[in-house]
C-alpha positions as CSV (number, residue, x, y, z in Angstrom):
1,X,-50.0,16.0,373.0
2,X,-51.7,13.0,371.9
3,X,-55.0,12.8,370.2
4,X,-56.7,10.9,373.1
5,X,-55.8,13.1,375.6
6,X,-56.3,16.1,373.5
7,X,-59.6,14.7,372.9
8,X,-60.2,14.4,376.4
9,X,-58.8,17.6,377.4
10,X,-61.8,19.1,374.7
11,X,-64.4,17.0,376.5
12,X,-63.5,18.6,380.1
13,X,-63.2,21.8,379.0
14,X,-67.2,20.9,376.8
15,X,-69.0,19.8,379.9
16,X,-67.3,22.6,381.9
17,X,-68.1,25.2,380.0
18,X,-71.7,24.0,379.4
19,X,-73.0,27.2,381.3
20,X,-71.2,29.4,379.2
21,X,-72.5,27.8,376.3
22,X,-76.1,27.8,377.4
23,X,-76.1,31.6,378.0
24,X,-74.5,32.0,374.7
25,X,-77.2,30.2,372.7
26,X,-79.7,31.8,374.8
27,X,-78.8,35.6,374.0
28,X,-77.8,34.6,371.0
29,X,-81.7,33.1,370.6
30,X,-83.0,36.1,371.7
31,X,-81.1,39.0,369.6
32,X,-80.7,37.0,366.7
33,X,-83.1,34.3,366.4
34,X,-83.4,30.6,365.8
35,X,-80.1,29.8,364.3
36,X,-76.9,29.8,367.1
37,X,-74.6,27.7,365.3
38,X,-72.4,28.1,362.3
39,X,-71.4,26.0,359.9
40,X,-68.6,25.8,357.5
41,X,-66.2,23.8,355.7
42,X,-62.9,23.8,356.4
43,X,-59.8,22.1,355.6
44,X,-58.4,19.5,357.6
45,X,-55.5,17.4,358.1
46,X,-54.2,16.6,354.9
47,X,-56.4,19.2,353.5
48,X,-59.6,16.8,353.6
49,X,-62.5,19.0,354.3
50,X,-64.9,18.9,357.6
51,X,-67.7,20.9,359.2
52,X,-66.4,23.6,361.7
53,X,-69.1,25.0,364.2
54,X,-68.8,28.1,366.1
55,X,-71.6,30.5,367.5
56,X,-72.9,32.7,364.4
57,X,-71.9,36.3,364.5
58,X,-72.9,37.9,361.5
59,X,-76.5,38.2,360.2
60,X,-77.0,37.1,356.3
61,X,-77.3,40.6,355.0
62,X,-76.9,40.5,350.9
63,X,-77.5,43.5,348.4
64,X,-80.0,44.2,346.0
65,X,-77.7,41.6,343.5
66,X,-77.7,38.4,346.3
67,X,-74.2,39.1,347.4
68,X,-73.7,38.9,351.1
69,X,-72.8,42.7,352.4
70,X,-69.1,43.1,354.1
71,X,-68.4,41.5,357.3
72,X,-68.4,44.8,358.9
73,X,-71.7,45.4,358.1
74,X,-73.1,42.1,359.4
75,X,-71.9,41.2,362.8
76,X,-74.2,41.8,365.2
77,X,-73.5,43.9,368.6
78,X,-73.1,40.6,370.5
79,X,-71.0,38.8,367.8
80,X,-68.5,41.9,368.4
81,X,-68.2,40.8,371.5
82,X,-67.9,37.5,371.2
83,X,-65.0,37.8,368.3
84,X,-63.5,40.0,370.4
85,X,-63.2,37.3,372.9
86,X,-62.8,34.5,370.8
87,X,-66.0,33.1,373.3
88,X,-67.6,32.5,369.6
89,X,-64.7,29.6,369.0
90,X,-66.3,27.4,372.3
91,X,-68.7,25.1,369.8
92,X,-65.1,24.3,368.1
93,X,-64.4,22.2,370.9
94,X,-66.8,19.7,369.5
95,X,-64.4,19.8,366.2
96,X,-61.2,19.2,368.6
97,X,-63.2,16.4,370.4
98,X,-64.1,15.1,367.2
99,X,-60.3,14.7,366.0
100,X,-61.5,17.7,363.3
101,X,-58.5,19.4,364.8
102,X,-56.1,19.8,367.8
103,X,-56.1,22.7,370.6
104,X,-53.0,24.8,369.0
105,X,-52.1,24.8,365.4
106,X,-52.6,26.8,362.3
107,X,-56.4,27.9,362.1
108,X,-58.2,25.8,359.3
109,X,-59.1,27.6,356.9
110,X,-61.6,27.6,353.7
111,X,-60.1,24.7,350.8
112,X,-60.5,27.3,348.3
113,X,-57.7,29.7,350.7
114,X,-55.6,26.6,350.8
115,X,-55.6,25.4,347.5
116,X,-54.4,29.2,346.0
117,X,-51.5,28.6,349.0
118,X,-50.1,25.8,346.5
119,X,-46.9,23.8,348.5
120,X,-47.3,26.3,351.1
121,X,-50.9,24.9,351.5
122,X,-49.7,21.3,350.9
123,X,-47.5,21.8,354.0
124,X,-49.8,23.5,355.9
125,X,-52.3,20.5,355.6
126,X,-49.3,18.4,356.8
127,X,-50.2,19.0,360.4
128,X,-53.4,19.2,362.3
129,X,-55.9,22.6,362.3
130,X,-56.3,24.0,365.8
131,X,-58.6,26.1,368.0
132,X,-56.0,28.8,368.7
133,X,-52.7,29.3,366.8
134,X,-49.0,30.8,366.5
135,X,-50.6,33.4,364.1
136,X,-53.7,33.9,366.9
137,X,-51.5,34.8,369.6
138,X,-49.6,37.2,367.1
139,X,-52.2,39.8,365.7
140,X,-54.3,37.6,363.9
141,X,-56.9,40.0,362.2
142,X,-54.2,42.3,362.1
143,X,-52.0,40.5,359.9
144,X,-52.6,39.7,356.4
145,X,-53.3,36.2,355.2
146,X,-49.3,35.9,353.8
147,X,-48.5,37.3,357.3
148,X,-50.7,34.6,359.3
149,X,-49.4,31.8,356.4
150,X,-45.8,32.9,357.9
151,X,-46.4,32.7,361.1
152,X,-48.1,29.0,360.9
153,X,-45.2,27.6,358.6
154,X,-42.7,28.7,361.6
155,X,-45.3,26.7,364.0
156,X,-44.7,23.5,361.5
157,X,-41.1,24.1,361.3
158,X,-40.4,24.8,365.2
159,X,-43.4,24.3,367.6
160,X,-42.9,21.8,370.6
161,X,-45.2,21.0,373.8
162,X,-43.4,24.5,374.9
163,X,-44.4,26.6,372.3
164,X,-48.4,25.1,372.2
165,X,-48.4,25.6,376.4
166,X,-47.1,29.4,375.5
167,X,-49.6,30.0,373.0
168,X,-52.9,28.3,375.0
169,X,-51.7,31.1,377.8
170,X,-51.3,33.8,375.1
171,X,-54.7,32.6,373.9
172,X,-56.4,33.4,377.4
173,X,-54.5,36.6,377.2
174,X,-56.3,37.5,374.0
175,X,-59.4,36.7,375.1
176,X,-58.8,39.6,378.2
177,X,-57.0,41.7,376.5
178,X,-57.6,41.8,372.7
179,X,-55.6,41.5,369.9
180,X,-52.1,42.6,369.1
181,X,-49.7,42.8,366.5
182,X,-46.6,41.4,367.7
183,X,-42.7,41.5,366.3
184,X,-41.8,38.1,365.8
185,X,-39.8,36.3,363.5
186,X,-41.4,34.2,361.2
């Protein structure tokens, strides 16, 4: 798919899903106060770094020392939810709109993650950062990060327009159902 129509595609899907978005910010307003959005920096095509922005799920809980508490022990009731059905990714569309990254391919991650990768980050960066990935559709935060890294090198390898329409349906699927590990090769 092409970067303009991708692009496009984003846009359709932003102004469409503006309602969901509103009530999103609202409750998210109301349970967790003024900030909605989160903001990090990823790694991009070619590993150059941008601002990723999803709805915040987690409050910023540190310990007596300044270092932020577990994960598990910050997400709030509705960011379980919203994990759970990836509904806290919609604010990414900005990023695909943006040419940040594309629908389907390997989940950006952190710099820091991709420069420990080494070539396998190198290669990695070689191809754009999507929304929703091979490794999504295939257990995601049930696999470990080697398991995920994998599982996005087989996407560079052998992904086609079949294999990002399977995982955009997969995607929805996840979103219904949950996440599963899946036997696949890699």
């Amino acid at each position: 798919m092409t970067s303009i129509l991708r692009r496009l595609l984003a846009a359709v899907a932003l102004v469409a899903l503006l309602p969901v978005n509103l009530i999103i910010a609202a409750l998210l307003r109301v349970l967790q106060g003024k900030n909605v959005l989160f903001r990090q920096t990823r790694s991009g095509l070619g590993c150059k770094p941008f601002t990723l922005v999803k709805f915040r799920t987690m409050r910023d809980l540190r310990d007596a020392d300044g270092q932020l508490l577990p994960d598990e022990d910050r997400v709030t009731g509705i960011g379980t939810f919203l994990r759970k059905t990836r509904l806290d990714e919609l604010p990414s569309l900005w990023n695909v709109v943006n040419g940040d990254i594309a629908i389907v391919g390997p989940r950006p991650l952190l710099p820091e993650t991709i420069a420990g990768l080494g070539e396998r980050g190198v290669k990695r960066g070689s191809v754009p950062p999507g929304l929703t990935g091979w490794a999504q559709v295939n257990g995601n935060t049930l696999l470990t990060l080697d398991e995920k890294i994998s599982l996005d090198l087989w996407y560079i390898d052998n992904g086609d327009w079949r294999t990002d329409l399977s995982i955009v349906i997969s995607t929805l699927g996840v979103m219904a159902t949950g996440e599963k590990r899946r036997r696949l090769q890699s």
